[in-house]
Structure formats: structure tokens, C-alpha cells
PLY file of the C-alpha trace (Angstrom):
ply
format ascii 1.0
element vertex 245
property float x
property float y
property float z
element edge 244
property int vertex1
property int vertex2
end_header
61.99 38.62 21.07
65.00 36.33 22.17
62.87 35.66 25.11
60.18 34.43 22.95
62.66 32.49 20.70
64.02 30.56 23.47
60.46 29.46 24.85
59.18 28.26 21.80
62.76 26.63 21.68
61.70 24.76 24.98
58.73 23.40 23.43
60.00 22.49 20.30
62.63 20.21 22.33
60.32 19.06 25.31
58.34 17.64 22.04
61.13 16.34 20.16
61.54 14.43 23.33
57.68 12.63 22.92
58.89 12.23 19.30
61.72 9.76 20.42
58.78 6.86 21.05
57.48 4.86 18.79
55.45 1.46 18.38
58.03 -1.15 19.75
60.20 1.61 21.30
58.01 2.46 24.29
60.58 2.73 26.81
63.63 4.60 26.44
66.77 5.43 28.69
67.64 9.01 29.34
70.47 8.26 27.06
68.81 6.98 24.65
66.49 10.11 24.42
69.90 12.27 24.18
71.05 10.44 21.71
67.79 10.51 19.44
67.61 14.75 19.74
70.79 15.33 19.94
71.42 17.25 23.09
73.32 17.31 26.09
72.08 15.03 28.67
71.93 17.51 31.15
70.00 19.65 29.02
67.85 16.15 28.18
67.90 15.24 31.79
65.99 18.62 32.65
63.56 18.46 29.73
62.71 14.80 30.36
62.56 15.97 34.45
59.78 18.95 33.60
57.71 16.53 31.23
57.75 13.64 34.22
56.56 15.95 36.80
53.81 17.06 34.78
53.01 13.56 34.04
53.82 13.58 30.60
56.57 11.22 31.26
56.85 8.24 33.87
60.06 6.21 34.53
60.36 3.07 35.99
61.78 2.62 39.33
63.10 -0.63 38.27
65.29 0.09 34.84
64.89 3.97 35.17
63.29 3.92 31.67
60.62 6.09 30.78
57.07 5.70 29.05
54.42 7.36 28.75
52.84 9.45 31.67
49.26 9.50 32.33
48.86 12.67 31.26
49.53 11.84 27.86
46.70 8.83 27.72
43.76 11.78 29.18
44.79 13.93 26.44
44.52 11.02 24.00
41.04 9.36 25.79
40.07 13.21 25.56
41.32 13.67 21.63
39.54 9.86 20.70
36.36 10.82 22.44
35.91 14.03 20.04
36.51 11.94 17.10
33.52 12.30 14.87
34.11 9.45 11.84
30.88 10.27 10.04
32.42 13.98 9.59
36.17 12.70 8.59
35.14 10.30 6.63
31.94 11.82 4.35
34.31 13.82 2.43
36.13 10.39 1.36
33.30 8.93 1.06
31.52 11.18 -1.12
34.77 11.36 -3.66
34.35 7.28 -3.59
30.83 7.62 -5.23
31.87 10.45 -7.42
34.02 7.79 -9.01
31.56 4.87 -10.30
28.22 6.41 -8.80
27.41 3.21 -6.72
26.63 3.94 -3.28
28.93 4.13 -0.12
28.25 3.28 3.37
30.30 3.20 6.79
28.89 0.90 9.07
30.04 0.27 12.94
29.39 -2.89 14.70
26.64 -2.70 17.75
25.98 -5.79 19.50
25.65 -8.99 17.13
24.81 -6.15 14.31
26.40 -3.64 12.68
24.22 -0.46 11.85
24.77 1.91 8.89
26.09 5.72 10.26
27.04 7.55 7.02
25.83 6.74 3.58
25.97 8.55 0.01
23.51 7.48 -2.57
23.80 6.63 -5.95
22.26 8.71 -8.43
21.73 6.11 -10.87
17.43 4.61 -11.50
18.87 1.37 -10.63
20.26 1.47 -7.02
20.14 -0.01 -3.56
18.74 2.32 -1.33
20.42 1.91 2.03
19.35 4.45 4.91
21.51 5.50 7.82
20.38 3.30 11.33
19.75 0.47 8.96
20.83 -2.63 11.08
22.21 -6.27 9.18
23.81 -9.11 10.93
27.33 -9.08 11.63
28.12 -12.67 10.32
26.49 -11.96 6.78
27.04 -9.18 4.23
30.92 -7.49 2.93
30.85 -5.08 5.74
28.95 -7.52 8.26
32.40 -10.00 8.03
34.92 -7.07 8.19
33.93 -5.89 11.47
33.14 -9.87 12.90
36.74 -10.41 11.63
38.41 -7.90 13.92
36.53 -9.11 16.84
37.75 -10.74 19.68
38.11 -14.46 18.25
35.78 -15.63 21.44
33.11 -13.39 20.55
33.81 -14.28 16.85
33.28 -18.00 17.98
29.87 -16.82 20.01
28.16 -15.48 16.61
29.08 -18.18 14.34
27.46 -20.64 16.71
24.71 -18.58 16.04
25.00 -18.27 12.71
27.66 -20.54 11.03
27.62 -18.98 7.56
30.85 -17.97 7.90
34.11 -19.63 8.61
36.70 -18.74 11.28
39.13 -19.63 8.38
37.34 -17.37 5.71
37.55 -14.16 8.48
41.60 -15.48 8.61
41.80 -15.11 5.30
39.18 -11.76 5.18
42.40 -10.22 7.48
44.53 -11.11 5.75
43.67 -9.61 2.17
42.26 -6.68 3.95
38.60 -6.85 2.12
35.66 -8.43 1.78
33.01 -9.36 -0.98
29.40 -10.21 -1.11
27.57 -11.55 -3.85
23.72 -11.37 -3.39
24.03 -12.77 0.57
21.16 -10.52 1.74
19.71 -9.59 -1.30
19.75 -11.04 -5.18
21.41 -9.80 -7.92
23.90 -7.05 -5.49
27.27 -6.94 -5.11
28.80 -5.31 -1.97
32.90 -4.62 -1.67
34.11 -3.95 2.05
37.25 -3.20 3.58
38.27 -1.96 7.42
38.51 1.26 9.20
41.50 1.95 12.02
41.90 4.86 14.51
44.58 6.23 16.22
45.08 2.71 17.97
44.80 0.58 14.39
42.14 -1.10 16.07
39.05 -1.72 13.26
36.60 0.85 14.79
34.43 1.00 10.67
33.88 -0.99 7.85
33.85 1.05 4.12
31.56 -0.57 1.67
30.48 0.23 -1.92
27.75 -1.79 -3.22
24.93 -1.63 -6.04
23.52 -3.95 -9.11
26.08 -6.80 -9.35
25.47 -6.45 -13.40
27.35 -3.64 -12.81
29.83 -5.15 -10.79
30.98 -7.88 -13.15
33.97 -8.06 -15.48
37.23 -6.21 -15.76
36.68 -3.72 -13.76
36.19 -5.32 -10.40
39.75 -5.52 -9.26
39.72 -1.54 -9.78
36.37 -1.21 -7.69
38.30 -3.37 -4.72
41.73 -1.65 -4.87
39.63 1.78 -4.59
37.22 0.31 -1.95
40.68 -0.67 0.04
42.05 2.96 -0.88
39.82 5.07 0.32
39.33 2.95 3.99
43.07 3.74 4.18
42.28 7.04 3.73
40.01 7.48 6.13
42.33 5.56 8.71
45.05 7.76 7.65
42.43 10.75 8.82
41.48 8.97 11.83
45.71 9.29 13.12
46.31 5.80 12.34
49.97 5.49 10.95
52.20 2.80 9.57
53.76 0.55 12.20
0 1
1 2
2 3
3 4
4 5
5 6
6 7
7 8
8 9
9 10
10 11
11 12
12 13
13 14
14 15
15 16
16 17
17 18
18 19
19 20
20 21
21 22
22 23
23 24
24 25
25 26
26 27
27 28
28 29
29 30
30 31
31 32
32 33
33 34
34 35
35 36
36 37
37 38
38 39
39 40
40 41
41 42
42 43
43 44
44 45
45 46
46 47
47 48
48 49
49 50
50 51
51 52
52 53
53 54
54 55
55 56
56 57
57 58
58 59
59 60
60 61
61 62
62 63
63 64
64 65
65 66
66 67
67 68
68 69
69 70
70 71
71 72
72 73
73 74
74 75
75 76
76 77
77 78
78 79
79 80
80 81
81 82
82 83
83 84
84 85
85 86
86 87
87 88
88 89
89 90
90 91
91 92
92 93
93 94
94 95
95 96
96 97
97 98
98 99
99 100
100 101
101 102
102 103
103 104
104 105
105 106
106 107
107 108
108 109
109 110
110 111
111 112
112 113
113 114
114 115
115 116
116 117
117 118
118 119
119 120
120 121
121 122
122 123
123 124
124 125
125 126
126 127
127 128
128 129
129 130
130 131
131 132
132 133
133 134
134 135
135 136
136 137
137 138
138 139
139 140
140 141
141 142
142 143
143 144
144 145
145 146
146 147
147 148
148 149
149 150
150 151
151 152
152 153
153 154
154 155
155 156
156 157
157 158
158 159
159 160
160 161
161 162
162 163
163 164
164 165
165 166
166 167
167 168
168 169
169 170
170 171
171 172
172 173
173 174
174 175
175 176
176 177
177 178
178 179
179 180
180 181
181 182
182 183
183 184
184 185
185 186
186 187
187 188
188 189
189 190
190 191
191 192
192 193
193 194
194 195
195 196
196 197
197 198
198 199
199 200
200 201
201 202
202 203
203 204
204 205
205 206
206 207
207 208
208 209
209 210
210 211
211 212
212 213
213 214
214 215
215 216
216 217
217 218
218 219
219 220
220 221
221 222
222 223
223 224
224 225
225 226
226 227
227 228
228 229
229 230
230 231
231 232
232 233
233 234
234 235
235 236
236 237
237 238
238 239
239 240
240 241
241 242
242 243
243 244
């Protein structure tokens, strides 16, 4: 049993070790590292030793700092790759149109479109019907504009050349507030609230919308419907491994 202890010991501190780096703290001394788990740094200097020559670790001839190994970017390539967002993010979804019954999409961006891969209806007579594959532009529409606005800015440029109905200011300012709004841009008389998706990376990989009969859009409520729009792509982020910076 005290064999046992002292192994899992090991593997608790080997990743109490990874724990030490963070966004903007990338590459640490092997002080540093003894100082943030609180060991000995000859018991640090062996830990940190084993996880370099697996390749967990990699240290710079230069400063003798360490980073990430390559090791550690395969097993996140292999970890992204499995990533299914329609199945993390239904569940969200669905408990998004179980509060107001208007119906939720995720869309991705493909080419100069984005295309519809999840969607829960609304139950209500009066709806719009949206089916998964459906394909929109990416410079019109509240989900269109969130994914243009995370694009590179010269492919941004490239699209609104095409089709200038958009500003590069307005996607500035789309960032910056973290949603987006249509009313009736493809189709009369419907309202469409959209906000951004992150991974792992925080790189936009999904927009969230919630959209339906703009009547029913209107009035008080319509700061709510935005705040929970914004909410629940959060969430899904959050479920995705993105974390605060």
C-alpha cells in the first residue's frame, strides 16, 4: 500500500508541475517551478527531468526555461480532434429553448457561409423552421456576423468586398459587446440574437443563436433574451475547456 501511495504521490507532483503554466507564464525556470509546488529543487529538478525526457517538458538551451514539450500539443491535437460540439452543446442548447420556446441553433462557418449543425425547434404554431445543413451568408444574419467577426481581418476585408452590408467597424464593435442582433435581414418580421463559441484555445470555433417572430421579441424583455443568449454560449465554451485568461 505505501508503495502505491508513493506512486500516485509521483503523479500527483509530476502534474502539479504542468499546473505551474499558465496563459502569459509559458516559460518557467526550474526555480520558479520549486517555488510554485513547493518542493525541493532536487526533488523538482528530477520530476521536471522525467517529464522532459518524455517530452512533456522542453527547455530552452538558451535561458534553460522550460515550455511545453511536444508531447503535450499531440495529446491536445488528439483531445481537440474528439471534440464533438453538437453533443456538448445540445444539452445547453435544449435548456435555452426550454426557457422562452424560440428556437436555438449552433452554426459553424464553412467557406464564405456558415451552415447550421445543431438546432432545437420551437414548439410554438408560429415559428421559424430552421433545418440542420441549412447554409446563409456569413456577412448577413446574428450568427452570420459573429463568426465573420472572429475571422482573420484580411479574410473579413475579402467578404465585405463582396458583400458590404456590414462594417469592419460594426464587427469591432460586434467583439466587443460579445453579441449580435438581427432584425428581419434575411427574412421579415424575425428577430435573431447571436453570441460566440470558444474552445480550448478561446478561438470562436460556433456561433449560439436564438431567433423566432420579432413580435415576440420586442419590449422589456429583450435585454433578458440577450444576457441568456450570451449565457448559455459561455456555457458551452466553458464545456468546450475554454477558461478565463
Amino acid at each position: 500500500m505505501a508503495e502505491k501511495d508513493t506512486s500516485i504521490r509521483a503523479v500527483e507532483r509530476a502534474l502539479d508541475v504542468l499546473d505551474c503554466f499558465a496563459p502569459g507564464q509559458l516559460e518557467l525556470s526550474l526555480t520558479d517551478i520549486s517555488r510554485r509546488i513547493n518542493l525541493a529543487m532536487s526533488t523538482t529538478a528530477r520530476l521536471v527531468s522525467t517529464l522532459e525526457k518524455r517530452s512533456y517538458l522542453s527547455r530552452s538551451a538558451d535561458t534553460q526555461r522550460y515550455t511545453f514539450g511536444p508531447k503535450l500539443a499531440e495529446i491536445g491535437a488528439l483531445g481537440f480532434s474528439s471534440v464533438d460540439i453538437r453533443r456538448i452543446a445540445l444539452p445547453l442548447m435544449r435548456d435555452l429553448n426550454r426557457l422562452y420556446d424560440e428556437g436555438v441553433s449552433l452554426y459553424v462557418a464553412q467557406g464564405e457561409e456558415r451552415i447550421c449543425i445543431e438546432r432545437v425547434e420551437s414548439s410554438r404554431p408560429l415559428r421559424r423552421v430552421i433545418n440542420v445543413g441549412d447554409r446563409h451568408p456569413l456577412t448577413r444574419g446574428a450568427a452570420g456576423r459573429v463568426l465573420l467577426a472572429f475571422l482573420p481581418e484580411e479574410r473579413q476585408e475579402e467578404l465585405l468586398r463582396k458583400d458590404p452590408f456590414t462594417t469592419a467597424e460594426a464587427l469591432a464593435e460586434l467583439r466587443r459587446s460579445g453579441y449580435a442582433v438581427s432584425l428581419g435581414e434575411r427574412e421579415e418580421g424575425v428577430t435573431s440574437i447571436a453570441a460566440p463559441v470558444q474552445d480550448a484555445r478561446r478561438e470562436v470555433v460556433a456561433a449560439l443563436a436564438m431567433s423566432g417572430p420579432s413580435v415576440r421579441f420586442e419590449g422589456p424583455g429583450f435585454d433578458d433574451k440577450t444576457a441568456k443568449v450570451k449565457k448559455f454560449a459561455e456555457a458551452i465554451s466553458e464545456a468546450l475547456g475554454r477558461r478565463e485568461a
